[in-house]
CHARMM internal coordinates of N, CA and C (Angstrom, degrees):
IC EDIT
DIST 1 N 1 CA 1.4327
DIST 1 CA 1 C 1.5242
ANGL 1 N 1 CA 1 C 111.72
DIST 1 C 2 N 1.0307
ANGL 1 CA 1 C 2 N 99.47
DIHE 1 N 1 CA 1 C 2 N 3.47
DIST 2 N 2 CA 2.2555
ANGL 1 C 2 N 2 CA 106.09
DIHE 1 CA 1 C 2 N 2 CA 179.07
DIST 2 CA 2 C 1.5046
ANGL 2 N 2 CA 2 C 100.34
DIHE 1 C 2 N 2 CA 2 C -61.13
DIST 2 C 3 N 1.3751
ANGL 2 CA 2 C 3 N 128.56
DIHE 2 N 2 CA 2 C 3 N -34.50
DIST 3 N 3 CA 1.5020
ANGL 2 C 3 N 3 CA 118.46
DIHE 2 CA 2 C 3 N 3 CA -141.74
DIST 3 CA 3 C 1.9924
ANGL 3 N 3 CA 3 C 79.94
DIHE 2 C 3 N 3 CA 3 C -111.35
DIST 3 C 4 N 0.7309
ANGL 3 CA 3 C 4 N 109.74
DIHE 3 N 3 CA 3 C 4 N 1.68
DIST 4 N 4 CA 1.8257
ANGL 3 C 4 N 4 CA 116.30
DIHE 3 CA 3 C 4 N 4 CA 172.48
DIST 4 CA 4 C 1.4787
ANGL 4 N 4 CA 4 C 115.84
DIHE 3 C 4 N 4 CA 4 C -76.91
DIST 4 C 5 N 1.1239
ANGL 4 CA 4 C 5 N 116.95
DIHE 4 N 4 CA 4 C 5 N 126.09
DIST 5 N 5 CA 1.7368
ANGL 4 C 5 N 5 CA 117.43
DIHE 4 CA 4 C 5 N 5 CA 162.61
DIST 5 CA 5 C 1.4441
ANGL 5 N 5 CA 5 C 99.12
DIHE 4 C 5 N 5 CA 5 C -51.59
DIST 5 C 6 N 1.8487
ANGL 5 CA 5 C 6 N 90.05
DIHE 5 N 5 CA 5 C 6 N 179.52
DIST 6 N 6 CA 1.4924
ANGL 5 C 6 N 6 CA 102.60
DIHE 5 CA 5 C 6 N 6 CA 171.99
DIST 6 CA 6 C 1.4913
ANGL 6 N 6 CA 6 C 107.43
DIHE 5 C 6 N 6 CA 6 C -72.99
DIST 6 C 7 N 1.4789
ANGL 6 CA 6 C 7 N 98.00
DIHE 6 N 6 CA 6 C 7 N -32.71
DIST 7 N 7 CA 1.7975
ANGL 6 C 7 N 7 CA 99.22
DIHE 6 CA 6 C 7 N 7 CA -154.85
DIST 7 CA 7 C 1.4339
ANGL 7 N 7 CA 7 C 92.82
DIHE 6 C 7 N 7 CA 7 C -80.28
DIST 7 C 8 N 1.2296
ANGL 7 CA 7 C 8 N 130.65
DIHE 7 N 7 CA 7 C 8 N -20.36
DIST 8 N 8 CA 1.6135
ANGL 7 C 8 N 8 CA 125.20
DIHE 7 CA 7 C 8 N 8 CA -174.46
DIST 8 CA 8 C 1.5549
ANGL 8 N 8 CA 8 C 93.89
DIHE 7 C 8 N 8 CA 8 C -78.16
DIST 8 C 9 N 0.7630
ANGL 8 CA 8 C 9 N 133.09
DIHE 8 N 8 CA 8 C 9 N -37.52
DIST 9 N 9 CA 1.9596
ANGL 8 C 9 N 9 CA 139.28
DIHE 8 CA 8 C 9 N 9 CA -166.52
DIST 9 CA 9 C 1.7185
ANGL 9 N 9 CA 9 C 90.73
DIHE 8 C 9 N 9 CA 9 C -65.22
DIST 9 C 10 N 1.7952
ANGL 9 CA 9 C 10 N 102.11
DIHE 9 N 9 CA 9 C 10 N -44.10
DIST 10 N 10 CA 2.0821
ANGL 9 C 10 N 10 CA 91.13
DIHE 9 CA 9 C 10 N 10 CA -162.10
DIST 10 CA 10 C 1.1437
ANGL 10 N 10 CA 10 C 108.29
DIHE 9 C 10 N 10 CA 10 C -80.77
DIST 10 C 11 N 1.6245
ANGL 10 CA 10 C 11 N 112.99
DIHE 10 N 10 CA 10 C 11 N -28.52
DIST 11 N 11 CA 1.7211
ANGL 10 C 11 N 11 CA 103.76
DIHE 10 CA 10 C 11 N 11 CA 173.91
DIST 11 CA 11 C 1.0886
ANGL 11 N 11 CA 11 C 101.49
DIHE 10 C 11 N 11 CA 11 C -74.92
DIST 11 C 12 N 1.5704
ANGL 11 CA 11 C 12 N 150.36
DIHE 11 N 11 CA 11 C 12 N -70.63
DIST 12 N 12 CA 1.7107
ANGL 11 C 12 N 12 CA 118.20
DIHE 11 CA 11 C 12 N 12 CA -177.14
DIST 12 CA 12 C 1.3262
ANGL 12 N 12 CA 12 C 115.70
DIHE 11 C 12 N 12 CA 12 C -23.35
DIST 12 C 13 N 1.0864
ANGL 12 CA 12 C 13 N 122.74
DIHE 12 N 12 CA 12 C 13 N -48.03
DIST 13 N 13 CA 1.7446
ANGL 12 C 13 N 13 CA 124.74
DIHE 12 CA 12 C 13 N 13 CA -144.20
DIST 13 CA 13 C 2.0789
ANGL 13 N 13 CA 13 C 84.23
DIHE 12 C 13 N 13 CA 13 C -75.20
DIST 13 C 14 N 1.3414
ANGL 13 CA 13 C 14 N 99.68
DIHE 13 N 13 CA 13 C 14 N -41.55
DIST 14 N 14 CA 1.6935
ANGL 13 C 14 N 14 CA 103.15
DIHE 13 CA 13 C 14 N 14 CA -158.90
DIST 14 CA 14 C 1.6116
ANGL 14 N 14 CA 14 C 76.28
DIHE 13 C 14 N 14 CA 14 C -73.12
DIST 14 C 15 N 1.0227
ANGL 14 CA 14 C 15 N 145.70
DIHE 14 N 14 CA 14 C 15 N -61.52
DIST 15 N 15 CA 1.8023
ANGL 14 C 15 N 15 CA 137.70
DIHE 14 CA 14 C 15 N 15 CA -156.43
DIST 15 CA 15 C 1.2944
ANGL 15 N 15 CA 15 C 112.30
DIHE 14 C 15 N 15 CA 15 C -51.46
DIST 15 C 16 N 1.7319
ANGL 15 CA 15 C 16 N 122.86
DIHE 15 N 15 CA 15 C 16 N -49.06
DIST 16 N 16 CA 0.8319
ANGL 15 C 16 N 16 CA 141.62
DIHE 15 CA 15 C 16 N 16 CA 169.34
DIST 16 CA 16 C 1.8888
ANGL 16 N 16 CA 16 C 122.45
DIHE 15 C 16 N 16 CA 16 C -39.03
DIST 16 C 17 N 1.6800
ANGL 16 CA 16 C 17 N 103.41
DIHE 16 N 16 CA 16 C 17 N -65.22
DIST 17 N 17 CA 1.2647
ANGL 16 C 17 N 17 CA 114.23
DIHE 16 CA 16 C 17 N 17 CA 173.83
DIST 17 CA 17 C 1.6549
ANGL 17 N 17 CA 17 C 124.37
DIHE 16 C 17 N 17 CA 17 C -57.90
DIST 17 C 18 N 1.6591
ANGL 17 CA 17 C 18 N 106.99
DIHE 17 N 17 CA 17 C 18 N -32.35
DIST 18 N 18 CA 1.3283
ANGL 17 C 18 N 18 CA 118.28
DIHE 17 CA 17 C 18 N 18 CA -169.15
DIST 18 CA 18 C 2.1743
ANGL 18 N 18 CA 18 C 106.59
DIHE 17 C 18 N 18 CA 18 C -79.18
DIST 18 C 19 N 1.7396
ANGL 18 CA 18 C 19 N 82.14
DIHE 18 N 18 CA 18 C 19 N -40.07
DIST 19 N 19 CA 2.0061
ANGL 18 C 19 N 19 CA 91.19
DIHE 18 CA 18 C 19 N 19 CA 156.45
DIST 19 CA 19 C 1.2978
ANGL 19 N 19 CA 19 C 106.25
DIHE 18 C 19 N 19 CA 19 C -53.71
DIST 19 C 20 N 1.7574
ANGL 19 CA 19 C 20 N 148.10
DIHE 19 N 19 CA 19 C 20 N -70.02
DIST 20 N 20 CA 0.7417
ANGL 19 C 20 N 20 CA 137.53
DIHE 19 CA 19 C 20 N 20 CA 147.58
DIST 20 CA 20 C 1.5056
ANGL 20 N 20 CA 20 C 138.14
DIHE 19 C 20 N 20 CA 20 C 36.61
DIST 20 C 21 N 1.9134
ANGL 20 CA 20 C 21 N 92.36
DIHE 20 N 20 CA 20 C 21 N -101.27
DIST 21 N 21 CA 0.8877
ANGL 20 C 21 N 21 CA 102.28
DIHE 20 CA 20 C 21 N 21 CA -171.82
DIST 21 CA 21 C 1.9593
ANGL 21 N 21 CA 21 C 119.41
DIHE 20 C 21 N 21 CA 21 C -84.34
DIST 21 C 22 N 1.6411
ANGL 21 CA 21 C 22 N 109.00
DIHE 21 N 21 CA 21 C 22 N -1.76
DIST 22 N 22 CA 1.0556
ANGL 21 C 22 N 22 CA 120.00
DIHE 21 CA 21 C 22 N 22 CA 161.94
DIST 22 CA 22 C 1.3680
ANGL 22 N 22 CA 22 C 117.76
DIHE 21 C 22 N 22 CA 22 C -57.28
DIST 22 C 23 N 1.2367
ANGL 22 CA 22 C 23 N 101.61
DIHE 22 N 22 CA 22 C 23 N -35.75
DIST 23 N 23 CA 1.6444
ANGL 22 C 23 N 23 CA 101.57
DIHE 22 CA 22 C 23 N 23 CA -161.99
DIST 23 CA 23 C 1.8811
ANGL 23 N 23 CA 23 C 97.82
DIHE 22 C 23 N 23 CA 23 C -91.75
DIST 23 C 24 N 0.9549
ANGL 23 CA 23 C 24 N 111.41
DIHE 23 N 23 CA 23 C 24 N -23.32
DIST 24 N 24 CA 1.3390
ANGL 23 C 24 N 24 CA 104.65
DIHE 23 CA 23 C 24 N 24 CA 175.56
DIST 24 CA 24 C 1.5079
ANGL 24 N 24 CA 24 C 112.18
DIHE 23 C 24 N 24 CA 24 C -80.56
DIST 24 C 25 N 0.9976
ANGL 24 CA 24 C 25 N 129.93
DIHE 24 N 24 CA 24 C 25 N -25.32
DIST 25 N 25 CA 1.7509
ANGL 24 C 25 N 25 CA 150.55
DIHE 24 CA 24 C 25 N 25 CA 157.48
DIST 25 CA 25 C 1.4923
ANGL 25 N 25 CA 25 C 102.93
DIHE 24 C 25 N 25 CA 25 C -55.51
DIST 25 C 26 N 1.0184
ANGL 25 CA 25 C 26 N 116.04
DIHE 25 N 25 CA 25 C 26 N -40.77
DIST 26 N 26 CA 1.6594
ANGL 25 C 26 N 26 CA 116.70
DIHE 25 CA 25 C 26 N 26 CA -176.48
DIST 26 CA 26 C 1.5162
ANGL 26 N 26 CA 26 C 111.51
DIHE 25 C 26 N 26 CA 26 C -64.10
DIST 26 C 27 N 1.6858
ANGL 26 CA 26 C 27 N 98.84
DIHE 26 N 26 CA 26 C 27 N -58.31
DIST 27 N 27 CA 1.9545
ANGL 26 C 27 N 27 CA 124.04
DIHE 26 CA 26 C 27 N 27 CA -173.60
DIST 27 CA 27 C 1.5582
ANGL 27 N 27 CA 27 C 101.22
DIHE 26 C 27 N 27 CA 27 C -43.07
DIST 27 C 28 N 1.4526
ANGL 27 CA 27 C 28 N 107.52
DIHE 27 N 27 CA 27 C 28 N -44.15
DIST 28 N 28 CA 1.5261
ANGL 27 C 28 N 28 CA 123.68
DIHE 27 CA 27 C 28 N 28 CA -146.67
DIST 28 CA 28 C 1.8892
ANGL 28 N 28 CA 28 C 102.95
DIHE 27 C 28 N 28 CA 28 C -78.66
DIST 28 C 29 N 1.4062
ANGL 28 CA 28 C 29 N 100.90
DIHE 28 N 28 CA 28 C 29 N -47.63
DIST 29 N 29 CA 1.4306
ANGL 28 C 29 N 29 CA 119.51
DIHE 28 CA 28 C 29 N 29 CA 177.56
DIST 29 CA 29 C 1.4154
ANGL 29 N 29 CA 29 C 119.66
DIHE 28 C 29 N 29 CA 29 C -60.32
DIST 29 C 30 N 1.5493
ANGL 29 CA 29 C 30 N 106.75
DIHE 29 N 29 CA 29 C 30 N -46.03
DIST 30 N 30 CA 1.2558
ANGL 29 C 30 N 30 CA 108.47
DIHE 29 CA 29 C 30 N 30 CA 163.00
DIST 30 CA 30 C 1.9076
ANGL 30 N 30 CA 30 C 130.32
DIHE 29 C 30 N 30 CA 30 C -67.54
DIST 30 C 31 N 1.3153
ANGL 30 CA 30 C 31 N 90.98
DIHE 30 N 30 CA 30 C 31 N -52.14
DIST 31 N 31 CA 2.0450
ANGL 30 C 31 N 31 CA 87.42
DIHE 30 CA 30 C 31 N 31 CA 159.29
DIST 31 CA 31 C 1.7984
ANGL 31 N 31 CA 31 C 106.00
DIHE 30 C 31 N 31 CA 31 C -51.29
DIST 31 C 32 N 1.0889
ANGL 31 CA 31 C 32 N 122.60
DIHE 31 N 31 CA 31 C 32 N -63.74
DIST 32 N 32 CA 1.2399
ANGL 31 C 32 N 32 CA 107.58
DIHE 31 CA 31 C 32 N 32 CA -172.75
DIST 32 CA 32 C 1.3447
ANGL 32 N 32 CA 32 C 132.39
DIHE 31 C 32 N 32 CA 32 C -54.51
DIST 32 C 33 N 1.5346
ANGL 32 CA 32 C 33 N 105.56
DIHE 32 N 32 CA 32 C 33 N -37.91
DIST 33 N 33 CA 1.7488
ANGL 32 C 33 N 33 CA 97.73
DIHE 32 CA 32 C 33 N 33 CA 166.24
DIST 33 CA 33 C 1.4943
ANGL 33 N 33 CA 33 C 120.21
DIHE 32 C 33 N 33 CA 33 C -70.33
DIST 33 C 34 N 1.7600
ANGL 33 CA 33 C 34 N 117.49
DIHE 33 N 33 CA 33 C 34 N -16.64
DIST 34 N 34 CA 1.6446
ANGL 33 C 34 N 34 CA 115.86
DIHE 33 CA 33 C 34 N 34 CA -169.16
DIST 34 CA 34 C 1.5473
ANGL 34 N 34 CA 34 C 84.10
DIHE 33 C 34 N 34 CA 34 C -91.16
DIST 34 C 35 N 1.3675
ANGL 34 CA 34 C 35 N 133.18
DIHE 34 N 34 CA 34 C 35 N -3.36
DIST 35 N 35 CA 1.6624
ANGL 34 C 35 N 35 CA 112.98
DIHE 34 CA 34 C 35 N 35 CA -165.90
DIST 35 CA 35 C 1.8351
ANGL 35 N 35 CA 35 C 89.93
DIHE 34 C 35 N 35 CA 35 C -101.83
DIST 35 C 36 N 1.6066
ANGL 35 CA 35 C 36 N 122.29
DIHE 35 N 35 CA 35 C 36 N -20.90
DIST 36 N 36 CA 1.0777
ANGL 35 C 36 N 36 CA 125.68
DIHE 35 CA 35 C 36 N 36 CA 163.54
DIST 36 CA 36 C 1.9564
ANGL 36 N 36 CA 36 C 139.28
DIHE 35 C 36 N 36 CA 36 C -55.41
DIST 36 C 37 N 1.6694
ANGL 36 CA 36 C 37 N 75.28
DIHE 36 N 36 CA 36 C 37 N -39.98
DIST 37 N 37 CA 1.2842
ANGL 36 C 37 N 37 CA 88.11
DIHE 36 CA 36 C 37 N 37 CA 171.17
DIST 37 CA 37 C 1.1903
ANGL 37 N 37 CA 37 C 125.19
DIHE 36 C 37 N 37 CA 37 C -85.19
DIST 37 C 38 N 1.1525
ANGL 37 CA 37 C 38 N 112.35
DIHE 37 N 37 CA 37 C 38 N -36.03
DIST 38 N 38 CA 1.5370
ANGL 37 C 38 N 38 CA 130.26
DIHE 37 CA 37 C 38 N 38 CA 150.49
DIST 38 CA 38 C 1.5186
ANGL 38 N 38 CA 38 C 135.03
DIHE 37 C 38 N 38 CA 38 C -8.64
DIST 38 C 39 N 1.5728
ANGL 38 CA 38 C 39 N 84.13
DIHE 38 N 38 CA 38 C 39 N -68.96
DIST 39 N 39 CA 1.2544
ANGL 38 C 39 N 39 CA 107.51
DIHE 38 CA 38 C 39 N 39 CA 162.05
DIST 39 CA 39 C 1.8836
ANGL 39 N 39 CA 39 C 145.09
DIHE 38 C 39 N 39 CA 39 C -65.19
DIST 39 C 40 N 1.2108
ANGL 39 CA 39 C 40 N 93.41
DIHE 39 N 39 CA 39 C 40 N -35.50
DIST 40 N 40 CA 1.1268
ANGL 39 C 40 N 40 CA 132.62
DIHE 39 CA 39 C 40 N 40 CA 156.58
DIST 40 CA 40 C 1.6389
ANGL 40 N 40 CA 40 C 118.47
DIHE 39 C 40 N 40 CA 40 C -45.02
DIST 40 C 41 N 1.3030
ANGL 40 CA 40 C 41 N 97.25
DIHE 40 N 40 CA 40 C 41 N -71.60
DIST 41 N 41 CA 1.7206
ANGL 40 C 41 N 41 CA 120.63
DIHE 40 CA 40 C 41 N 41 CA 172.77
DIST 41 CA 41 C 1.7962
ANGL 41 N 41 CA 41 C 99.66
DIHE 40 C 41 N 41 CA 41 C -45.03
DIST 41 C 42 N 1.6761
ANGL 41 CA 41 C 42 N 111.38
DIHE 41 N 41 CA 41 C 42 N -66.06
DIST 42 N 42 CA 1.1787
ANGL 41 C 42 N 42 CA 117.50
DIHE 41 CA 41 C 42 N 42 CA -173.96
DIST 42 CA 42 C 1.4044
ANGL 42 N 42 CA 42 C 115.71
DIHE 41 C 42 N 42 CA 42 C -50.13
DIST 42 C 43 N 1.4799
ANGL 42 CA 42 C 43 N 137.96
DIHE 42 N 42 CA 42 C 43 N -28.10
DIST 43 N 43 CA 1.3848
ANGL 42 C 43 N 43 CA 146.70
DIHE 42 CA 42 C 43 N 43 CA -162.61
DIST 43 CA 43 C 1.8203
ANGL 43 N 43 CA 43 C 108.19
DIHE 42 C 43 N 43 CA 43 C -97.47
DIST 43 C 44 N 1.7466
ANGL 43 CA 43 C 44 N 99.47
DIHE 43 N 43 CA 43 C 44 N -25.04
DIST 44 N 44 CA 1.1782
ANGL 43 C 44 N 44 CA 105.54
DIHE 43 CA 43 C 44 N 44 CA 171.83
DIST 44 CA 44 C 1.8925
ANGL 44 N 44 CA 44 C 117.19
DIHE 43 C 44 N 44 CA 44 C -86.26
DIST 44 C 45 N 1.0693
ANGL 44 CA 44 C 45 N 113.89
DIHE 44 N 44 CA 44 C 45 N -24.56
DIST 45 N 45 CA 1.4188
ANGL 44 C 45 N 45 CA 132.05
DIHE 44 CA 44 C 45 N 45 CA 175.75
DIST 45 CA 45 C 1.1947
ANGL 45 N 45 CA 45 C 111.69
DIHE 44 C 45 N 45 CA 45 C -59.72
DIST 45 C 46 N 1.4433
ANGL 45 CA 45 C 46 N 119.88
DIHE 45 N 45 CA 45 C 46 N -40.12
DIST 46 N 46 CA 1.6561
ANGL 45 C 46 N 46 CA 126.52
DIHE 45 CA 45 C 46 N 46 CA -159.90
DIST 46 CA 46 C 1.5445
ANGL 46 N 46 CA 46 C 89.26
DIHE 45 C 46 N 46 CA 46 C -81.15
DIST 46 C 47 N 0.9611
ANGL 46 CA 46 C 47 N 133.57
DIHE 46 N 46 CA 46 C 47 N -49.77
DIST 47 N 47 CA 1.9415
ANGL 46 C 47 N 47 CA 133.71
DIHE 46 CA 46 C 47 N 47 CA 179.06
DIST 47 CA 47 C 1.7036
ANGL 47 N 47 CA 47 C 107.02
DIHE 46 C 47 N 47 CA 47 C -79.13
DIST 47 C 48 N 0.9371
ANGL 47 CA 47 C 48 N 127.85
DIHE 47 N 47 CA 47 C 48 N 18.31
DIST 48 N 48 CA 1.7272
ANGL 47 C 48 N 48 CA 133.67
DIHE 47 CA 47 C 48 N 48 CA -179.08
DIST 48 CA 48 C 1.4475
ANGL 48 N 48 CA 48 C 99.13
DIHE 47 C 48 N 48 CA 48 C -81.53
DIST 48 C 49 N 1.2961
ANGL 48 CA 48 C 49 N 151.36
DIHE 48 N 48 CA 48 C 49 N 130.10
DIST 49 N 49 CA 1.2454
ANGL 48 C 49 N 49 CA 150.38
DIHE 48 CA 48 C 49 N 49 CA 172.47
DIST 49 CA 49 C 1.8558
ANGL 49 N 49 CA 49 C 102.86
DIHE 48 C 49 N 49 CA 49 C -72.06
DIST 49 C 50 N 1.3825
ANGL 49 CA 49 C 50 N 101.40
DIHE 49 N 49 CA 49 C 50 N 120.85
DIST 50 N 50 CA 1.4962
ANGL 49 C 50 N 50 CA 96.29
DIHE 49 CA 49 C 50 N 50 CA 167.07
DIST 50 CA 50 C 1.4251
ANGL 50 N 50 CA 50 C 135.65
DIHE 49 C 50 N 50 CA 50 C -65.24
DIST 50 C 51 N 1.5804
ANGL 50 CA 50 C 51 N 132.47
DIHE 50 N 50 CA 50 C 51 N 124.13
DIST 51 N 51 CA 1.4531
ANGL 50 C 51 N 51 CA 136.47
DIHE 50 CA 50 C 51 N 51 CA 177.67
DIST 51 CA 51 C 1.1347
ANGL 51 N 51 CA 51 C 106.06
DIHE 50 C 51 N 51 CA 51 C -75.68
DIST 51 C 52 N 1.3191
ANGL 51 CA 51 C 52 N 96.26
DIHE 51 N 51 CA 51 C 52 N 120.79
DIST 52 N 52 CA 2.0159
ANGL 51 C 52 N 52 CA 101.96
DIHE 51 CA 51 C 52 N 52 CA 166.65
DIST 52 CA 52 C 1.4813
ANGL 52 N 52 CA 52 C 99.25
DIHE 51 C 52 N 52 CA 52 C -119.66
DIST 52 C 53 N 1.2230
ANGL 52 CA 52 C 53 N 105.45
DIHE 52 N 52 CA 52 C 53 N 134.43
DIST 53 N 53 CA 1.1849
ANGL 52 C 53 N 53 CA 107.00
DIHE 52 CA 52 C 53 N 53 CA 161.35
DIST 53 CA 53 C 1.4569
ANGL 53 N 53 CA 53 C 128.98
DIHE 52 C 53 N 53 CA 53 C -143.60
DIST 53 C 54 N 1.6636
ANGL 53 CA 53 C 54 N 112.78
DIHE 53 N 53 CA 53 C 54 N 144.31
DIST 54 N 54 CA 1.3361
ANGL 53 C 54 N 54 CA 112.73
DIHE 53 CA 53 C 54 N 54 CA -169.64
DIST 54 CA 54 C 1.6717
ANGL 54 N 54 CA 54 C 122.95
DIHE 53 C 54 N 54 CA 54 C -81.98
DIST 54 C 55 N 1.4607
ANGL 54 CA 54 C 55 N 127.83
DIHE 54 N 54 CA 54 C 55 N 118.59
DIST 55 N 55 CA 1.2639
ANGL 54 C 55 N 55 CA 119.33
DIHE 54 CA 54 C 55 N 55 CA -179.85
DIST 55 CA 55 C 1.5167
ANGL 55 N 55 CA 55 C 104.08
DIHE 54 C 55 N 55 CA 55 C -67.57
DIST 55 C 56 N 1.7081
ANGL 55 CA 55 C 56 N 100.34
DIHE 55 N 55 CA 55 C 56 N 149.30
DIST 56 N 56 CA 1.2110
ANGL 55 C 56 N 56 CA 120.41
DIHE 55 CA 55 C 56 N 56 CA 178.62
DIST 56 CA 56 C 1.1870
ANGL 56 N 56 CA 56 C 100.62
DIHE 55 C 56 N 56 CA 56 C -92.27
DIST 56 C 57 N 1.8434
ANGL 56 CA 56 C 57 N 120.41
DIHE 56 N 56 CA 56 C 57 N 108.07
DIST 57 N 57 CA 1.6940
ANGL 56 C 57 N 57 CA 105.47
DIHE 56 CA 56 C 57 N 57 CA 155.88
DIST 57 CA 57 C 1.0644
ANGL 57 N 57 CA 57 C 118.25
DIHE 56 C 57 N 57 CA 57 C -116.92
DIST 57 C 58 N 1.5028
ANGL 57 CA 57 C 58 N 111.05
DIHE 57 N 57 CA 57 C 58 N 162.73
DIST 58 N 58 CA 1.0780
ANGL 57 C 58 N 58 CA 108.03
DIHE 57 CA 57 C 58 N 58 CA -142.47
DIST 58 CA 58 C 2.0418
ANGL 58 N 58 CA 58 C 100.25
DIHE 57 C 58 N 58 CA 58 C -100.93
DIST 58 C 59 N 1.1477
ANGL 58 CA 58 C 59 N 108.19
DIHE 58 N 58 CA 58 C 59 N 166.96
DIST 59 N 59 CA 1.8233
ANGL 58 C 59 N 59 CA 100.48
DIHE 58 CA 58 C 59 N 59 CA -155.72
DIST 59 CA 59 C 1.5075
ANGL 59 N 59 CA 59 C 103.88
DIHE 58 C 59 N 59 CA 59 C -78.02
DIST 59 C 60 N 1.3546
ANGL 59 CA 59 C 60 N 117.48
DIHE 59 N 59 CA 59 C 60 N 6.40
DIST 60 N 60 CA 1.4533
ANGL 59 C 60 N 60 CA 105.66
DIHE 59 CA 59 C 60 N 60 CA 174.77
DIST 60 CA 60 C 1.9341
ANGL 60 N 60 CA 60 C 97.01
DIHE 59 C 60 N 60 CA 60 C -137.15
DIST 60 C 61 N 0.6421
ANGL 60 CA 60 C 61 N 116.01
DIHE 60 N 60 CA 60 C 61 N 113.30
DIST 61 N 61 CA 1.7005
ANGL 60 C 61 N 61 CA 122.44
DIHE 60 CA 60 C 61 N 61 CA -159.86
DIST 61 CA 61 C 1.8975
ANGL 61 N 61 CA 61 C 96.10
DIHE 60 C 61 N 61 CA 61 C -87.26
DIST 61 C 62 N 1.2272
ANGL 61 CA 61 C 62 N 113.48
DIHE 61 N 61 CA 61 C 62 N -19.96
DIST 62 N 62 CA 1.3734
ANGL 61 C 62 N 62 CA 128.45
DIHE 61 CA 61 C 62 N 62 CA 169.97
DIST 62 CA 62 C 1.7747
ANGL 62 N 62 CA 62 C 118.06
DIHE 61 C 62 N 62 CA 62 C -37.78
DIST 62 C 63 N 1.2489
ANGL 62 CA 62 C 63 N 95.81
DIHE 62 N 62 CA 62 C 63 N -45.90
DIST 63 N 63 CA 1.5118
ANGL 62 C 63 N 63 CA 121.47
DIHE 62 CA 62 C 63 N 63 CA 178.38
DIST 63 CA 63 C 1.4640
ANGL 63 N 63 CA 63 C 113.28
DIHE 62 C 63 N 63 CA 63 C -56.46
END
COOR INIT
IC SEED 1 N 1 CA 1 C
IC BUILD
């Protein structure tokens, strides 16, 4: 970076930080919509009718 202006040094530095802070904007957006859905899922689960079901065995288990 010796053979760089100042102003070439601040726009890297500003390109750099704004990559940055994109990518931390990205991480954040994505937890928040999977912690949304998440949630969501969980509120729909509690009213889900439970499946029971009976195994069929068979009358000689020998088999």
């Amino acid at each position: 970076m010796a053979d760089l202006s100042k102003s070439q040094v601040c726009h890297i530095n500003l390109i750099e930080t704004a990559y940055n802070v994109m990518a931390d904007n990205f991480l954040e957006r994505h937890r928040r919509d999977y912690e949304e859905r998440k949630e969501a899922w969980l509120r729909n689960k509690k009213h889900m009718p439970k499946v029971k079901r009976k195994l069929q065995r068979p009358d000689d288990e020998s088999l």
